[in-house]
C-alpha beads as a LAMMPS data file, in Angstrom:
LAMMPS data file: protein, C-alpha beads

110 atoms
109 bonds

1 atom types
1 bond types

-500.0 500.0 xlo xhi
-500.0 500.0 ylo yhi
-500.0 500.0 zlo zhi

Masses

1 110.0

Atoms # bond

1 1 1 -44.130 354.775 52.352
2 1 1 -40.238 355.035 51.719
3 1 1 -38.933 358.252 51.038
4 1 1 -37.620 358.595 47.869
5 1 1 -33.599 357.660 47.277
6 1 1 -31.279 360.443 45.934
7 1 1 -29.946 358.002 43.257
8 1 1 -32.762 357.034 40.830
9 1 1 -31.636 355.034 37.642
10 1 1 -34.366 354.448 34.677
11 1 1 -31.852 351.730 33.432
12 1 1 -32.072 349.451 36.914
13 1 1 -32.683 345.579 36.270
14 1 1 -33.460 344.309 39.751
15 1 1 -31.857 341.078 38.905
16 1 1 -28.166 340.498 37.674
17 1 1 -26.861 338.554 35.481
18 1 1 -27.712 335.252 37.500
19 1 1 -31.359 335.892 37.670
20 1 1 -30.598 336.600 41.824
21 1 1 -32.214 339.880 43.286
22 1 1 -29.976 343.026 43.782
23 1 1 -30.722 345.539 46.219
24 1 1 -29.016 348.670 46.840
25 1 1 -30.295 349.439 50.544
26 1 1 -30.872 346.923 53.089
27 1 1 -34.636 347.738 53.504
28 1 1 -35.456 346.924 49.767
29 1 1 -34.341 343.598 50.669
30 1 1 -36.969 343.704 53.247
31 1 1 -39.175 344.347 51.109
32 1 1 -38.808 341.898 48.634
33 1 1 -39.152 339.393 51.522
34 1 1 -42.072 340.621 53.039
35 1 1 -43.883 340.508 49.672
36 1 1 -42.533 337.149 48.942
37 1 1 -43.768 336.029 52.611
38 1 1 -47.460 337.499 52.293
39 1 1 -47.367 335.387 49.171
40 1 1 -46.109 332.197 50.237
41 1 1 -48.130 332.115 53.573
42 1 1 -50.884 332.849 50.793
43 1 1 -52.525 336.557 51.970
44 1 1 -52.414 337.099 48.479
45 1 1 -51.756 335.168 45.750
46 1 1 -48.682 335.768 43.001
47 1 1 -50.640 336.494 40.194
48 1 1 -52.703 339.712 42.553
49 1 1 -48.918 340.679 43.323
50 1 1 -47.785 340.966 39.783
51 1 1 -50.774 342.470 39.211
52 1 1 -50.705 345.272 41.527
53 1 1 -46.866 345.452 40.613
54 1 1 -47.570 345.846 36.828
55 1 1 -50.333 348.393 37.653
56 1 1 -48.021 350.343 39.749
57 1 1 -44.864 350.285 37.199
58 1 1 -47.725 351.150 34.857
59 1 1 -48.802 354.245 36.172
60 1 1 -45.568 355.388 37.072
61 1 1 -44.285 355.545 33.504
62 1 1 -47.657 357.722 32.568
63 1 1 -46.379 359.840 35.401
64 1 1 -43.373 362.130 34.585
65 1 1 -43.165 363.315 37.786
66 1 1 -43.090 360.062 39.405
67 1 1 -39.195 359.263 40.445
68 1 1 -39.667 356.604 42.715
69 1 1 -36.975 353.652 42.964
70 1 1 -37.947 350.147 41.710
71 1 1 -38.592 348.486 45.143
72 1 1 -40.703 352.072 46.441
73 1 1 -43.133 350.847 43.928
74 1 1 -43.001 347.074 45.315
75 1 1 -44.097 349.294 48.754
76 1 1 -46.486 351.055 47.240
77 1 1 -48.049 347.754 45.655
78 1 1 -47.641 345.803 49.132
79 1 1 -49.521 348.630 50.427
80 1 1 -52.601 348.997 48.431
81 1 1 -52.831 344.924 48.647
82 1 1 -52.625 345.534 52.416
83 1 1 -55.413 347.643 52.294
84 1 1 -57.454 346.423 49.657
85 1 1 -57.336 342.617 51.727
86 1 1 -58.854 344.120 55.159
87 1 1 -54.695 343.092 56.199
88 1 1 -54.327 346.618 57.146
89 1 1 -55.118 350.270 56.923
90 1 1 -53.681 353.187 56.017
91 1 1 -53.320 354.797 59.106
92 1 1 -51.966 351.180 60.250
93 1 1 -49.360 351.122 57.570
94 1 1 -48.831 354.752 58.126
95 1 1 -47.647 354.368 62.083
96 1 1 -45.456 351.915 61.258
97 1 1 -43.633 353.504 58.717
98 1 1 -42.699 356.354 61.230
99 1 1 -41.869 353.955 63.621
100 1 1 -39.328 352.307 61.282
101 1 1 -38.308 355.518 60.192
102 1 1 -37.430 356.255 63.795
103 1 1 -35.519 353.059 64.332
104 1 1 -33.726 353.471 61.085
105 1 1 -32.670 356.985 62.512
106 1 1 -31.235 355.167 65.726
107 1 1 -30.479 352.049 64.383
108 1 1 -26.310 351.919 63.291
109 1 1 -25.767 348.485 62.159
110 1 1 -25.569 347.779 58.642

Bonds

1 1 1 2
2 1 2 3
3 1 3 4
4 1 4 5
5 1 5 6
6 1 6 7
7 1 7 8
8 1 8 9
9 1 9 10
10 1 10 11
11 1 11 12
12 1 12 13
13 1 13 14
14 1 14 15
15 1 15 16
16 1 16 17
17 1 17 18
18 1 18 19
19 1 19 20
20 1 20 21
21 1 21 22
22 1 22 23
23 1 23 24
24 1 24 25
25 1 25 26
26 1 26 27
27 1 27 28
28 1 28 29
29 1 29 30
30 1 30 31
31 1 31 32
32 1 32 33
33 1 33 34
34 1 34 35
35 1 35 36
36 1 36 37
37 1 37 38
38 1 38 39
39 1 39 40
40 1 40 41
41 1 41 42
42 1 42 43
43 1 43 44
44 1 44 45
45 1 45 46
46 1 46 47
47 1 47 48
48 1 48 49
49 1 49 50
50 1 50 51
51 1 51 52
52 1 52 53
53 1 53 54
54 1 54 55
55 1 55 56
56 1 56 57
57 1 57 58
58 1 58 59
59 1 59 60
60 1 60 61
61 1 61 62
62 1 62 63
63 1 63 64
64 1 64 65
65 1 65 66
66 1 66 67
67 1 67 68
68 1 68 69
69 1 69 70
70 1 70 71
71 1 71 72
72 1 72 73
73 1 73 74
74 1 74 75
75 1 75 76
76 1 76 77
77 1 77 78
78 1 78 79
79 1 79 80
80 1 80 81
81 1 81 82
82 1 82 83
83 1 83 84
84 1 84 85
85 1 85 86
86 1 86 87
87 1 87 88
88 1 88 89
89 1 89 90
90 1 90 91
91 1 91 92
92 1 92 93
93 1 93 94
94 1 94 95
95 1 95 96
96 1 96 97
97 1 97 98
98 1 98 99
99 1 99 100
100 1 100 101
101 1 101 102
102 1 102 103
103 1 103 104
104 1 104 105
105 1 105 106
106 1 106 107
107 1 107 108
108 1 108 109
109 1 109 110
């Protein structure tokens, strides 16, 4: 899980005016390819993705207290598909996360 980003924005499209992705950090754009590479190599299909999207976006409005960015709910999705697949487990997911979370407190390069 992604800790949440100071700047939150209710407004975001995460497209632009050409219909190409914008990302405001570098790991959202990880993101977006790792969910566009468990689809393609077909550990779940599009459809569960939008899905699991749509139910996450979902809930989040219902929530008032949920400020998460755009792409922390395409984690969050990625996730529970993860999990819900066999793919992974929590405590799986939840290593690596503080291991990136390390590196990204080490790592300078932009």
């Amino acid at each position: 899980m992604i800790p949440s980003s100071p700047k939150q924005s209710t407004s975001f499209s995460p497209f632009d005016n050409n219909s190409d992705p914008v990302f405001e950090s570098p790991w959202e754009a990880k993101v977006f390819a790792i969910v566009n590479q468990l689809t393609s190599t077909h550990h779940y299909s599009w459809s569960e993705w939008t899905d699991q999207l749509a139910h996450e976006i979902s809930a989040a409005e219902r929530d008032a207290a949920d400020n998460r960015s755009y792409y922390e709910r395409w984690v969050s999705a990625c996730e529970k598909l993860l999990i819900a697949k066999g793919l992974l487990d929590s405590q799986a997911i939840d290593e690596k996360v503080e291991v990136l979370l390390a590196e990204r407190e080490t790592d300078h390069t932009h």
